[in-house]
C-alpha positions in Angstrom: -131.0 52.3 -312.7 -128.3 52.3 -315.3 -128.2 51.7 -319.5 -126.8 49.5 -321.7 -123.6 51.5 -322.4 -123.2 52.1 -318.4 -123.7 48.8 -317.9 -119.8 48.1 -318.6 -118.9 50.5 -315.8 -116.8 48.8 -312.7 -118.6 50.8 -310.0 -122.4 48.5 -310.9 -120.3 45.4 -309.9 -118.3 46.5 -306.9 -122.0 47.7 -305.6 -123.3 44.2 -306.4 -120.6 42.3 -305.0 -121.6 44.5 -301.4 -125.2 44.1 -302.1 -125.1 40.3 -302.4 -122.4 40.4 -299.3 -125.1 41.9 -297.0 -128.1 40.8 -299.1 -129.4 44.3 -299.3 -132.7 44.8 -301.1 -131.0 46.6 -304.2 -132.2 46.0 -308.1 -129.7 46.9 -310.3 -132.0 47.9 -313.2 -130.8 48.0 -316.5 -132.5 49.7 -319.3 -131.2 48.3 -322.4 -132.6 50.2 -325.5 -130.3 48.4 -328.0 -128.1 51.7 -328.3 -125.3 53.2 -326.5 -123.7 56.7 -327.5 -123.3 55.8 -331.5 -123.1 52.3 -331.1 -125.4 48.8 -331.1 -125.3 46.9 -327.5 -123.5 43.9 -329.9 -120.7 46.1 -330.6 -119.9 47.3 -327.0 -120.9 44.4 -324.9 -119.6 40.5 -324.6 -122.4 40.1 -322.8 -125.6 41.4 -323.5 -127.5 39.4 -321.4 -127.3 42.5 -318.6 -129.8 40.6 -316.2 -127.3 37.5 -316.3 -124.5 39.9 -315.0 -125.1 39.4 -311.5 -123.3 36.2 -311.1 -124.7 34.9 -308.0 -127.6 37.2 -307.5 -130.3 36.3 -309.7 -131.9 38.3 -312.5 -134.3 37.8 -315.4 -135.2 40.3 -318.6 -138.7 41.7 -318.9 -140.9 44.2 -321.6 -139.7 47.3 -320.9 -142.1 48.7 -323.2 -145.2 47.6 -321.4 -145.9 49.8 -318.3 -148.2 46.9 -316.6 -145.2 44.1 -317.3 -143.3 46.9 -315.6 -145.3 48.1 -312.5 -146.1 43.8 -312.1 -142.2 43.2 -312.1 -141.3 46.0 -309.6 -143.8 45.0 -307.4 -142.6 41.2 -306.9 -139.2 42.9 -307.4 -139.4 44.8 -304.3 -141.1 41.8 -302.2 -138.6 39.5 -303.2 -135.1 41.8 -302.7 -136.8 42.9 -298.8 -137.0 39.1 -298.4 -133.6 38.0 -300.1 -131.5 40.3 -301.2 -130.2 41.8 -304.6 -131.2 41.2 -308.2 -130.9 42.1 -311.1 -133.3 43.6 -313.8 -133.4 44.3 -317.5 -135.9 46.1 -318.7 -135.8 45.5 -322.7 -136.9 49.3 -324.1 -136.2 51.4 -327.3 -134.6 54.6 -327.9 -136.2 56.4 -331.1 -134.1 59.3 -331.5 -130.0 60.1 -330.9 -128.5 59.6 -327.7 -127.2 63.7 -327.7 -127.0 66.4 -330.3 -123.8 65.0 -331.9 -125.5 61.7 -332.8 -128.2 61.7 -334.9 -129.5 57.8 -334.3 -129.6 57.1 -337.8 -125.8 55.9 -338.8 -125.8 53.0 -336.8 -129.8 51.7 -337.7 -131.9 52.5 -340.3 -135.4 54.1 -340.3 -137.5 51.5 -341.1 -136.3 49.8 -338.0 -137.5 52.6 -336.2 -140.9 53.2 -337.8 -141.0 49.6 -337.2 -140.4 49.7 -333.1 -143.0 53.1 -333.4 -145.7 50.7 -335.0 -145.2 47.5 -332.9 -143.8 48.0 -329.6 -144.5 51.7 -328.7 -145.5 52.0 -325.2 -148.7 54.1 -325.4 -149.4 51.7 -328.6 -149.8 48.7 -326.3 -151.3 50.5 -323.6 -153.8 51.5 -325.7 -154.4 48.3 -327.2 -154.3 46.6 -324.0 -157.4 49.2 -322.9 -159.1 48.4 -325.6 -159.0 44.6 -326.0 -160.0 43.7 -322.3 -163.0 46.0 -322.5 -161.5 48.6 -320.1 -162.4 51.5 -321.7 -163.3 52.1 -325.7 -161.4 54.1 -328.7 -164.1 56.5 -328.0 -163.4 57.0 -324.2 -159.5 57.4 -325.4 -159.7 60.2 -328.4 -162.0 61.7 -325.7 -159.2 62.0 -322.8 -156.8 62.7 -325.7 -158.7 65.9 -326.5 -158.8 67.0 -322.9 -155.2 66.7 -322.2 -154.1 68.2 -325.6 -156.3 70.8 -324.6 -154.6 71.5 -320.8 -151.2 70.8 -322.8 -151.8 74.0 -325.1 -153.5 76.0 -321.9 -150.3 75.4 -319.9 -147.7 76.4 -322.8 -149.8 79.8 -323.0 -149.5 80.4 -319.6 -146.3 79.6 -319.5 -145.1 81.7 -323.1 -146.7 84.5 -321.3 -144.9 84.4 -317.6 -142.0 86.8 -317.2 -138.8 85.3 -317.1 -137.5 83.8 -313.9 -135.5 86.4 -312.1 -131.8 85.8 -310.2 -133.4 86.1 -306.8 -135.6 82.7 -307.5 -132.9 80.3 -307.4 -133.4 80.1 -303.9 -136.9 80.0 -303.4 -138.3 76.8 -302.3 -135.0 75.4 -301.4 -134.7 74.4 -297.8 -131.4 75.7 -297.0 -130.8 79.5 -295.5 -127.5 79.6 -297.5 -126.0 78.5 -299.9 -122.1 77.6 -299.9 -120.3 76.3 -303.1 -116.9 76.1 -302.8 -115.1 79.5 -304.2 -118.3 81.4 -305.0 -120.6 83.5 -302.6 -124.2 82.7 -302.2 -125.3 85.5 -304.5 -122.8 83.9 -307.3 -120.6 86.1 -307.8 -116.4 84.9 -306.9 -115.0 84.9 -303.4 -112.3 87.5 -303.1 -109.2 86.0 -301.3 -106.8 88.2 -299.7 
């Protein structure tokens, strides 16, 4: 799995070219959310068809926004890469906020484009609608399940504000190794002495 912006990045196609070589069952997955770091996909990309990328392995573009479209998709994605080899994916998605702290997500796309994405093609949006319209469960049943898991939400964030803080000792709890070694530093952190 990779991004738009990443999608430019040498290493995807040597991979590919070994994958179709030895038709391994490998999707390249690409999820294209319009955006890279500051900049629209149209800006930084000849291309932007990332499925087509593949040159001879095969690829098509789907909903990314639409988890059935998506779990349907992997599922024949995984039949048909065990059966033939390589392909290539794009899921088509949306990224509402900045890529990192310095960029804010708004100089490059305006705001009504986002409230637009929010009201149209937000994922829980068409989940919900898609619950709805084929009589899988009602509005009801939903603000119902809502409640409950708001409710967990703000029982777990109490517990958690209230936990003492994680001490030194815990980094290596649950880690199935007896000891650590990272080059230049001793397994209770502190430098390796050279003499």
């Amino acid at each position: 799995m990779y991004g738009d912006g990443a999608a430019n990045q040498g290493q995807i196609y040597e991979a590919a070219n070994m994958a179709g070589l030895w038709k391994l069952p490998c999707v390249f997955l690409c999820e294209n959310n319009l955006y890279g770091m500051g900049t629209s996909t149209e800006r930084a990309s000849h291309n932007t068809n990332f499925y087509a990328r593949g040159d001879l392995i095969p690829g098509f573009k789907c909903d990314g926004q639409n988890v059935l479209i998506i779990r349907e998709t992997m599922k024949w994605a995984k039949k048909y890469c065990l059966t033939n080899g390589p392909l290539f994916l794009e899921y088509l998605t949306y990224r509402y906020h900045g890529h990192s702290m310095s960029d804010p997500g708004i100089t490059y796309r305006t705001r009504n484009e986002i409230k637009h994405v929010r009201n149209y093609r937000d994922p829980l949006n068409i989940v919900k609608y898609l619950l709805i319209e084929n009589s899988w469960t009602s509005e009801k049943e939903l603000k119902e399940i809502e409640k409950e898991i708001r409710q967990s939400i703000e029982k777990d964030v109490e517990k958690a504000l209230q936990d003492p803080e994680p001490v030194e000792e815990d980094l290596y709890k649950h880690v199935q190794v007896t000891k650590a070694y990272i080059r230049g530093v001793t397994s209770d952190l502190t430098l390796h002495e050279y003499n």
